[in-house]
N, C-alpha and C positions, 0 to 999 in steps of 0.2 A: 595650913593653907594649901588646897586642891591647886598642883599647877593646871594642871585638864580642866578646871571650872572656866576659864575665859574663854578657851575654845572653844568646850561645849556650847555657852551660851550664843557666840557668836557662828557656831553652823547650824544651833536651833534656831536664829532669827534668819538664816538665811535659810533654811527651809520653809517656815513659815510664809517669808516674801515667795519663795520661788509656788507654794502652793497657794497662794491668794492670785499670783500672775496665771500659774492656770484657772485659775477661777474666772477670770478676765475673758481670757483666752475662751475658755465655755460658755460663757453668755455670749460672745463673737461669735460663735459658730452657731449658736441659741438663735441670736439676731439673724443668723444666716438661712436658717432653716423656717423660719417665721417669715420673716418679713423680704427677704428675698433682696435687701436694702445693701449688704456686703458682700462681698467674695469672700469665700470660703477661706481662701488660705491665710490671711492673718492671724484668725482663732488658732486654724489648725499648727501656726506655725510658735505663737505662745506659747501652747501645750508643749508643743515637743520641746523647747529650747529650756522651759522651764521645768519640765518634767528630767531633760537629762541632767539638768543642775539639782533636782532633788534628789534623783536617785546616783547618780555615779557624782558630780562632781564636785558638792558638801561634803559628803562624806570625804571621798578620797582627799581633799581638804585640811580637813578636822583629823584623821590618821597621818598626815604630814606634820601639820603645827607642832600635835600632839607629840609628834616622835623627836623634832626640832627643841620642846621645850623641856621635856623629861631629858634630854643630853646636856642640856643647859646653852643652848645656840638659842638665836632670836629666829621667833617665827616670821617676823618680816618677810615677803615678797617685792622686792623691788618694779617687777610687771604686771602682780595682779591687781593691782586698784585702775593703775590705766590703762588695764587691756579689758578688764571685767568694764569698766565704766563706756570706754571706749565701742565695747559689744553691745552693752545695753540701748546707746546713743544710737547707733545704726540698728538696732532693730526696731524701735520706737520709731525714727523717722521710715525707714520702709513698711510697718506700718500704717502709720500714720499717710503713706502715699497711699498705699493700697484702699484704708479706710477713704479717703479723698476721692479717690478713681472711683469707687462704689459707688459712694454717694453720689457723686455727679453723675456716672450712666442711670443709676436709679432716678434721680432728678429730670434724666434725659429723655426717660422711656417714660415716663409718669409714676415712677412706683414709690419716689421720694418720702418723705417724712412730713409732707405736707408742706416743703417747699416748692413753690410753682406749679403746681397741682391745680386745677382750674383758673390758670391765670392765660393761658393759650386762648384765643378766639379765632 
């Protein structure tokens, strides 16, 4: 039995996640560039946060656990489910304001999604 197979698989899913959230992220800036409906910085700001979790902060991760399990220590983190959780929670809602703020000057100025949009006389 691979000690290194749980970890692997477990910084492969969180690569996976973190490159579908830039994925997110790109059609946000997609929507931005189109449609003129969002602010820019929500997309841009996906990308980077998910981008630095794929490139530096999985791995370095997965070279921790790994080295924690091959000594025979538990890879447990006591901080990181609820700091990682706790990060995601506050980016998602400042987001999700930022998306809000959008939409509503977009709705303000007429440029909406066909909310309110010839409803003025």
């Amino acid at each position: 039995m691979d000690a290194g197979a749980q970890a692997e698989r477990t910084a492969l899913g969180w690569q996976r996640t973190g490159i579908g959230t830039m994925a997110v992220g790109a059609l946000l800036v997609r929507w931005h560039a189109s449609r003129h409906v969002l602010p820019l910085w929500p997309g841009m700001l996906l990308i980077a946060i998910a981008g630095l979790g794929v490139l530096v902060l999985v791995p370095q991760r997965y070279r921790g656990v790994l080295r924690n399990v091959r000594a025979g220590h538990t890879p447990l983190s006591r901080g990181m489910v609820p700091g990682v959780t706790l990060l995601q929670v506050l980016v998602t809602i400042g987001i999700g304001i930022g998306i809000g703020i959008g939409i509503g000057i977009g709705v303000g100025i007429g440029v909406g999604i066909g909310v309110g949009i010839g409803t003025e006389r």
